[in-house]
C-alpha positions in Angstrom: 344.8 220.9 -234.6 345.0 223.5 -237.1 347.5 222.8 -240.1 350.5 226.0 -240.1 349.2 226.1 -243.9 345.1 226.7 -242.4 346.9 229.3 -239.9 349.0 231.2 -243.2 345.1 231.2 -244.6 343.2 233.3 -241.7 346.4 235.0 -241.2 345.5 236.4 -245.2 341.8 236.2 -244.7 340.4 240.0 -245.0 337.7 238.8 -242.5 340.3 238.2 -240.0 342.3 241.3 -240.1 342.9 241.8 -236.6 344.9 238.5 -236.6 348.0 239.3 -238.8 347.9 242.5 -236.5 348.2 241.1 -233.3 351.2 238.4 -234.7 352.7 241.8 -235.4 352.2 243.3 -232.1 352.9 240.4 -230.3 356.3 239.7 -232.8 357.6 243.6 -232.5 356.9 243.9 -228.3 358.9 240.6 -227.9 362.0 241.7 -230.2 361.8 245.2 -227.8 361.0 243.5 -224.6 363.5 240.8 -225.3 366.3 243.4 -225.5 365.2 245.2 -222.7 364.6 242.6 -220.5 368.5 241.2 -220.7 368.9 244.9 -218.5 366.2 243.9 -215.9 368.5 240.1 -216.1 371.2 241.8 -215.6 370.7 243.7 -213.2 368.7 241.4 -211.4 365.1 243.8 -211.0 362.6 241.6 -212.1 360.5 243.2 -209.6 361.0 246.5 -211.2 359.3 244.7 -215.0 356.3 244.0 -212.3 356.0 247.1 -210.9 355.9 249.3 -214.2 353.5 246.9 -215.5 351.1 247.7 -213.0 351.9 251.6 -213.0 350.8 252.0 -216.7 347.2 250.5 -215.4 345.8 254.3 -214.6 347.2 255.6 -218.2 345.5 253.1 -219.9 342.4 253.4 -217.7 342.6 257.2 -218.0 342.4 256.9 -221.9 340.0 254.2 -221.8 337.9 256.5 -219.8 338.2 259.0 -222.0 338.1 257.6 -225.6 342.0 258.7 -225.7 344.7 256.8 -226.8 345.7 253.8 -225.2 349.7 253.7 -225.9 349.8 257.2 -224.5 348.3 256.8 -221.5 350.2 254.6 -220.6 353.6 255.9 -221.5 352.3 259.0 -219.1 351.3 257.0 -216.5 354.6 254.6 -216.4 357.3 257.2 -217.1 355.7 259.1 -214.2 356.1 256.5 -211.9 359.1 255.4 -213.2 360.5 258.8 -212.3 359.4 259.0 -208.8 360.3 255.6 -208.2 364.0 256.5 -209.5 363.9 259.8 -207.3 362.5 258.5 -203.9 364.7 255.2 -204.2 368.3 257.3 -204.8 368.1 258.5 -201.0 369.0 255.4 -199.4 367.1 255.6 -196.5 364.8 252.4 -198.0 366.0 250.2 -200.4 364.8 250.3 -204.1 362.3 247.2 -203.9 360.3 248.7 -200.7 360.0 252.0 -203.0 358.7 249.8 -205.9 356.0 247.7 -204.0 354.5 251.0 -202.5 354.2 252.7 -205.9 352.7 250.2 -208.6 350.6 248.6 -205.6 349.3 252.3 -205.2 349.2 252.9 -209.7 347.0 249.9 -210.0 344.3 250.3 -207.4 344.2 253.5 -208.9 343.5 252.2 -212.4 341.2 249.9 -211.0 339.4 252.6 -209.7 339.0 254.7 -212.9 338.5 251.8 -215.0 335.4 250.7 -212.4 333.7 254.4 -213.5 333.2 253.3 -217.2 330.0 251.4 -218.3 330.7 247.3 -219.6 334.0 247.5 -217.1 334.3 244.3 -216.5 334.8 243.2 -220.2 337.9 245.8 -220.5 339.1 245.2 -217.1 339.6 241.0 -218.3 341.2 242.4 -221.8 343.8 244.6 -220.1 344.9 242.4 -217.8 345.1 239.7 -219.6 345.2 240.8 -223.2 343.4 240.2 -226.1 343.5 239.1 -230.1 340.8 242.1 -230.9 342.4 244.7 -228.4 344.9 246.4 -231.7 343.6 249.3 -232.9 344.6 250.1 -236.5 345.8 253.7 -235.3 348.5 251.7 -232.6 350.3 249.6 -235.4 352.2 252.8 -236.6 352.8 254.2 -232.4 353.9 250.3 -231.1 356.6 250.7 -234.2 357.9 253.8 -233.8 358.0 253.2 -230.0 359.8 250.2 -230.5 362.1 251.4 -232.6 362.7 254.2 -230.7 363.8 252.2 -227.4 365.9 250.0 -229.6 367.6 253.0 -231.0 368.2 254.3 -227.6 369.3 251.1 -226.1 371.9 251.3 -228.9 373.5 254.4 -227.8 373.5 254.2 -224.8 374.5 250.3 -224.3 378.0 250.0 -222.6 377.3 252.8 -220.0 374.1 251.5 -219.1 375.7 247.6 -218.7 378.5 248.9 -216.5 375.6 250.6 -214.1 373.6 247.3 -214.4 376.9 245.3 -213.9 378.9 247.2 -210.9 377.4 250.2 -209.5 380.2 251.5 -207.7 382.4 250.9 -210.3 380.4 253.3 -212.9 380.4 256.1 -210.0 384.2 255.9 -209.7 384.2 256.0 -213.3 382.1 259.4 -213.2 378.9 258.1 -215.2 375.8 259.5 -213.5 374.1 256.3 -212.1 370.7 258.0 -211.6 370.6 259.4 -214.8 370.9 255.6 -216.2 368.5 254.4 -213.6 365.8 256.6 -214.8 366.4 255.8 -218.2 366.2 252.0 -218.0 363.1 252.6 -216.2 361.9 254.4 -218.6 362.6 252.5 -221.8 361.3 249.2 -219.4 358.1 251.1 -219.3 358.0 252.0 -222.7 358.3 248.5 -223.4 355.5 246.9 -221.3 353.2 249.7 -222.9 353.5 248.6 -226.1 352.9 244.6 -225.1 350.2 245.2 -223.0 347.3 245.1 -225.5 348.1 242.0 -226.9 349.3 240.0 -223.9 348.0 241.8 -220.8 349.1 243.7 -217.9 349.4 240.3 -215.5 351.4 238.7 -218.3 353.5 241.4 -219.3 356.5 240.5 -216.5 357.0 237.2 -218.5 358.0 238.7 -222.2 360.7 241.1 -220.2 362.1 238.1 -218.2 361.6 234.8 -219.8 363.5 235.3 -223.1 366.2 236.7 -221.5 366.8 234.7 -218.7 366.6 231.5 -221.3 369.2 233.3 -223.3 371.5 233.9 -220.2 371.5 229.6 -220.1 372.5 229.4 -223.4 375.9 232.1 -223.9 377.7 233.8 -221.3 378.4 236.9 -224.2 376.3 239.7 -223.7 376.1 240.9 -227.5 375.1 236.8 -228.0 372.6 236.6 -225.4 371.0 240.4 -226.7 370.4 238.5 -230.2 369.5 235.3 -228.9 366.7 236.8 -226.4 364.0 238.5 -229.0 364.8 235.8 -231.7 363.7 233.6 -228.6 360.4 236.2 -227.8 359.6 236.7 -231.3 359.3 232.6 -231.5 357.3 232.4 -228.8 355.2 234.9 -229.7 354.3 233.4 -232.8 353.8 230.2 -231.7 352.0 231.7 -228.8 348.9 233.0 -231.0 349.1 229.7 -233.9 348.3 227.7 -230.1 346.2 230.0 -228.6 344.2 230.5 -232.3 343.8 227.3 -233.2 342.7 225.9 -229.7 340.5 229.2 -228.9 342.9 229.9 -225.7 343.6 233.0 -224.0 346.2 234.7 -226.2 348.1 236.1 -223.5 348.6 233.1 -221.0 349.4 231.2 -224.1 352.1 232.7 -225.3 353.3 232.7 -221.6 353.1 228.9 -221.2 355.5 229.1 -224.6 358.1 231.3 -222.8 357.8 229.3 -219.5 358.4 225.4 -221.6 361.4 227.7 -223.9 363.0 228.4 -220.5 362.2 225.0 -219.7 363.7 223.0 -222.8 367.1 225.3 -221.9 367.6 225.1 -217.8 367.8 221.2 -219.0 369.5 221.2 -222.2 371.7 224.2 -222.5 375.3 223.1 -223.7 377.1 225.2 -220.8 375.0 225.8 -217.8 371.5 222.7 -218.7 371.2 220.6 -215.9 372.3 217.6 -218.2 375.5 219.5 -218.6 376.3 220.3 -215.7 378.8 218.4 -213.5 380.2 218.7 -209.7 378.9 222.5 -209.3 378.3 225.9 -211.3 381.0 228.4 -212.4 381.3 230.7 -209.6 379.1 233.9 -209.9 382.2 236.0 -209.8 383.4 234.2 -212.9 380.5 234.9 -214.7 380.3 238.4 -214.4 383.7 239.0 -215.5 382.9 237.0 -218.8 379.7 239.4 -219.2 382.0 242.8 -218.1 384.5 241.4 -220.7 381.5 241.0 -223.4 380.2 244.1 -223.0 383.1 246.5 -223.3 384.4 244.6 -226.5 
């Protein structure tokens, strides 16, 4: 196996400079998607991670297509969904996760279609889906930066509003906040999110970066502000050990770092001091408990 030192070395080597870019992709989409995915946690909407996912597909087939830019089209293609999944799910008549499977079942067929029009499909087709080292343009650096920063900047201003809709949804309507406003914003700063991971560790993939940190920080505190630290220090890790793995056994980058995530999560559900299975005794803290320690977290 190669040595970290060996790793430091092609990470430097000017022949390899896609590399040191695709640790920084990979390193700045998990801090973002770490943060962001303690919302989808919280609020319990995996499903919803999934389904924008697969609605940035036609964006990025679009712009494939096209020559265009990548990032882009998929921030157009996802905040569109996004916004008429938010709209069509606020009428009650079905329920949010029947609105969801319709939409990004219908976004990526469609960007299988498109995609299927341009010539050497196949090859792009595997690298989207699944992602790639090479797959970074110079150009998208600068755009996955200010992207991220720019959902982290949001997520800041908007953070105890948006926990009391994640947390109690009645609740934040007696207390006049405009749940639908908050809905569609979440969506959309979970789409901006996937966009910029989806080069480096696919479109399949993507679900696991938004989930998998947070979740393994939710075993290890039961503080919100805690677990919103712990969950993209845990990403970032992964991410970089991820692509060392997946470099220095020539693996797919994306389902590495996956496999990382999935034995972090792992190492926690058996180890965590609180709620690890080796800790545990007699039965779990009642749910209710729980969210009042995260309610109390999040408005200090």
């Amino acid at each position: 196996m190669m040595s970290p030192l060996d790793f430091l070395g092609d990470l430097l080597n000017p022949d390899l400079r896609f590399l040191p870019k695709a640790l920084a992709v990979a390193v700045m989409s998990s801090v973002v998607c770490g943060v962001v995915g303690c919302h989808v946690v919280l609020r319990g909407m995996a499903f919803i991670g999934d389904a924008v996912a697969h609605a940035v597909f036609p964006g990025l087939a679009i712009a494939f297509v096209v020559s265009g830019n990548l990032i882009v089209g998929g921030i157009v293609s996802g905040v569109l969904t996004a916004v008429l999944i938010a709209v069509f799910s606020q009428g009650g008549r079905l329920r949010e996760d029947s609105v969801i499977g319709v939409f990004f079942v219908a976004a990526f067929a469609l960007g299988v279609v498109i995609i299927s029009r341009a010539p050497g499909y196949a090859g792009s087709l595997q690298q989207f889906l699944f992602g790639s080292l090479a797959g970074v343009p110079d150009r998208d650096l600068v755009v996955i930066g200010a992207v991220g920063l720019l959902v982290l900047a949001v997520l800041l201003v908007v953070h105890h509003p948006l926990v009391t809709v994640s947390l109690d949804r009645e609740m934040a309507r007696a207390l006049g906040l405009p749940v639908f406003v908050y809905d569609l914003v979440l969506y959309v700063l979970v789409t901006l999110a996937v966009v910029i991971s989806v080069q480096t560790i696919g479109n399949v993939l993507v679900l696991a970066l938004l989930v998998a940190p947070a979740a393994t920080a939710r075993l290890l505190t039961d503080r919100l502000v805690v677990m919103m630290v712990v969950s993209p220090v845990i990403g970032a890790v992964s991410a970089l050990v991820g692509i060392y793995v997946s470099w220095t056994w020539d693996l797919p980058v994306g389902g590495t770092i996956v496999l990382v995530l999935a034995a972090a999560f792992l190492v926690a559900w058996l180890v965590a001091p609180r709620h690890g299975l080796l800790a545990r005794s007699g039965r779990l803290p009642a749910a209710d408990d729980e969210r009042a320690v995260l309610v109390t977290s999040a408005v200090q």
